[in-house]
C-alpha positions in Angstrom: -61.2 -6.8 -16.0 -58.8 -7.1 -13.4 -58.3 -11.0 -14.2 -57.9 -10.0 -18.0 -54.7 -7.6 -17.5 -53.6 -10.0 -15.1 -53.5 -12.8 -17.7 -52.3 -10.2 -20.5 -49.1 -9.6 -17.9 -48.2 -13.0 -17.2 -48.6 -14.0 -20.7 -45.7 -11.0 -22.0 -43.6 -11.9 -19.4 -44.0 -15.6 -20.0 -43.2 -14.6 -24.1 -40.4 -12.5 -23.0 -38.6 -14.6 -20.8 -39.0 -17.5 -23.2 -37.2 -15.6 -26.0 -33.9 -17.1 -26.5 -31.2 -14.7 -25.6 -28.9 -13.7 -28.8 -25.2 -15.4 -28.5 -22.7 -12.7 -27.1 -20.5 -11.5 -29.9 -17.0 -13.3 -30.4 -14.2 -11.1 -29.6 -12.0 -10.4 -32.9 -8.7 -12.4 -33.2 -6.2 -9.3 -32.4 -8.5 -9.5 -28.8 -7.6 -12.6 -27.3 -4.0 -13.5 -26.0 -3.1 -16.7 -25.8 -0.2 -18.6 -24.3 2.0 -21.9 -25.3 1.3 -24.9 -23.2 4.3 -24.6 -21.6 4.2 -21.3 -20.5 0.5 -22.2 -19.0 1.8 -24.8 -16.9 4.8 -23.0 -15.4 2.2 -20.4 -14.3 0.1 -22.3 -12.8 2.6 -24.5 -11.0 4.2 -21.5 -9.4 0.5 -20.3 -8.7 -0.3 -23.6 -6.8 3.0 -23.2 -4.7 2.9 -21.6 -1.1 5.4 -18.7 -0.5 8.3 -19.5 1.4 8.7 -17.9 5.0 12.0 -17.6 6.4 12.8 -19.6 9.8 15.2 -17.0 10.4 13.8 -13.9 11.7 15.1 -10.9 10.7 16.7 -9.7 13.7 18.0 -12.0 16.8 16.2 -10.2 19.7 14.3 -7.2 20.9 14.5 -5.2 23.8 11.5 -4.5 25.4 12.2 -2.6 28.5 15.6 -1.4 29.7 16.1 0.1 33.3 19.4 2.1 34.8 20.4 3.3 38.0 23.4 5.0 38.6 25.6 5.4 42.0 28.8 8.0 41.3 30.9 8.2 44.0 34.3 10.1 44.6 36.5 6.6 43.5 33.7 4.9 41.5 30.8 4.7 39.2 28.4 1.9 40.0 25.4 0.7 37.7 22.5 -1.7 37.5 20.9 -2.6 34.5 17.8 -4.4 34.0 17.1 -5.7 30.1 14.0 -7.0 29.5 13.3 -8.7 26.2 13.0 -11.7 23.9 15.2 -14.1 21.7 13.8 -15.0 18.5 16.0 -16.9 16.3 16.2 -20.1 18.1 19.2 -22.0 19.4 22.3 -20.1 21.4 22.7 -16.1 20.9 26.1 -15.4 21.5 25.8 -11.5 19.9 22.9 -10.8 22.2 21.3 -7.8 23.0 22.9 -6.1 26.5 26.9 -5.9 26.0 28.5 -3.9 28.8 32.7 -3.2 29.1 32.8 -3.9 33.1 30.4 -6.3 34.5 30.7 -7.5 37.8 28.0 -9.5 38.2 24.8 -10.7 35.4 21.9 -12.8 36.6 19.2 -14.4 34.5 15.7 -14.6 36.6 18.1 -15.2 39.7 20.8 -17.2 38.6 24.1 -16.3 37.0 24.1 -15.7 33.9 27.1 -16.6 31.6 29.4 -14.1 29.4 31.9 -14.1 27.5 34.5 -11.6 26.3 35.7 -10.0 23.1 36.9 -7.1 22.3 36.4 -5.2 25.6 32.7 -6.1 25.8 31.5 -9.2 27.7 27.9 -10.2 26.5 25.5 -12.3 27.8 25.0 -15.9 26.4 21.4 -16.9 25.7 19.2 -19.3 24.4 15.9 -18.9 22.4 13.5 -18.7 21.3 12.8 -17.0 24.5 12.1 -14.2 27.2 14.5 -12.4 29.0 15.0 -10.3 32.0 18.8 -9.8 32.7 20.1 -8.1 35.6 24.1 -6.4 35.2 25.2 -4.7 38.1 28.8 -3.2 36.4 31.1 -0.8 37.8 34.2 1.4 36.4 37.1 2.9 39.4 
């Protein structure tokens, strides 16, 4: 009995898988947008292209730390400023990122570090893409 129903089984499934499948219905004409050549190809050009990145970042620098100690006196004010950050656009930064009116004395890991002045401000002159750690010692009478 058991070998009967297991024929009878296999032989339905067997029919039903054999059936052929009906086609799927053809969508109406008002369902189906089509384009011109043209407008295909454009599309798929600018589909095959890579986006463009900028080489230009879209700042100069970052600061990542930024230390200050302060001396007042009765004649002066004395200051030391450690910056520590990076230069990203690459080539010479000359509107870095520590500007100070009275330097006395800027170092770059231990050796001097050059400025230049405009408009009251000296700023530090740097070269990236790099890190930085700039030391100012400044003072005002």
């Amino acid at each position: 009995m058991k070998r009967i129903l297991m024929l009878l089984m296999m032989s339905i499934s067997v029919a039903t898988l054999a059936q052929e499948k009906g086609n799927l219905p053809l969508p109406t004409s008002g369902d189906v947008t089509t384009l011109p050549l043209d407008e295909y190809n454009k599309l798929t050009e600018l589909a095959s292209k890579s986006a463009v990145r900028p080489e230009v970042p879209p700042i100069p620098y970052s600061i990542k730390r930024a230390a200050m100690k302060l001396r007042v006196t009765s004649e002066s004010v004395s200051e030391k400023v450690q910056c520590d950050g990076e230069i990203l656009a690459k080539g010479r930064d000359e509107d870095s990122a520590c500007h100070a009116p009275a330097v006395l004395d800027a170092s770059l890991a231990g050796k001097a570090l050059p400025l230049q002045q405009e408009d009251g401000m000296q700023t530090a002159i740097l070269s990236g893409p790099a890190e930085f750690s700039i030391l100012f010692d400044m003072g005002i009478p």
